[in-house]
Phi, psi and omega in degrees: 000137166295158184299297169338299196286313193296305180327309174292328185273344205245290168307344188271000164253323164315312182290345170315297234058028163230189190300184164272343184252341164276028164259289175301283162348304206257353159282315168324315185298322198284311181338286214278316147004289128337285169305327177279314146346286180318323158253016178267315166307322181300308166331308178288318169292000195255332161275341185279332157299019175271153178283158196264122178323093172344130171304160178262200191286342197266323170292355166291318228267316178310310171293324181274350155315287160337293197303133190275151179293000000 
C-alpha cells in the first residue's frame, strides 16, 4: 500500500472510529462477502438457465400414443 493509499485508509477510519488495521479487516471481510454473494447468484443464474431435463423414454412413447395417426 502506498503512502497515499495508507493515508486516505487511516482517515477513512478515523472518521470510522476505529483502529487502521481493524478498519482493513473489516474491509476486507465485506470484500470476500460481497464475492461470495456474488458467486451464489451466479450460481442460482446458472441453475435457473440449465435446459430442462428431457421426458423419459416411456412418457415419449405414452405421447405419441395419444397422438392421432
Amino acid at each position: 500500500m502506498s503512502k497515499g493509499q495508507k493515508a486516505y485508509e487511516e482517515r477513512r477510519a478515523a472518521k470510522a472510529g476505529v483502529s487502521l488495521d481493524k478498519w482493513l479487516n473489516m474491509r476486507e471481510r465485506e470484500k470476500r462477502e460481497e464475492a461470495a454473494e456474488a458467486a451464489k447468484a451466479l450460481q442460482a443464474a446458472k441453475a435457473e438457465a440449465a435446459p430442462a431435463k428431457p421426458a423419459g423414454f416411456f412418457k415419449r412413447l405414452l405421447e405419441r400414443a395419444q397422438k392421432p395417426l
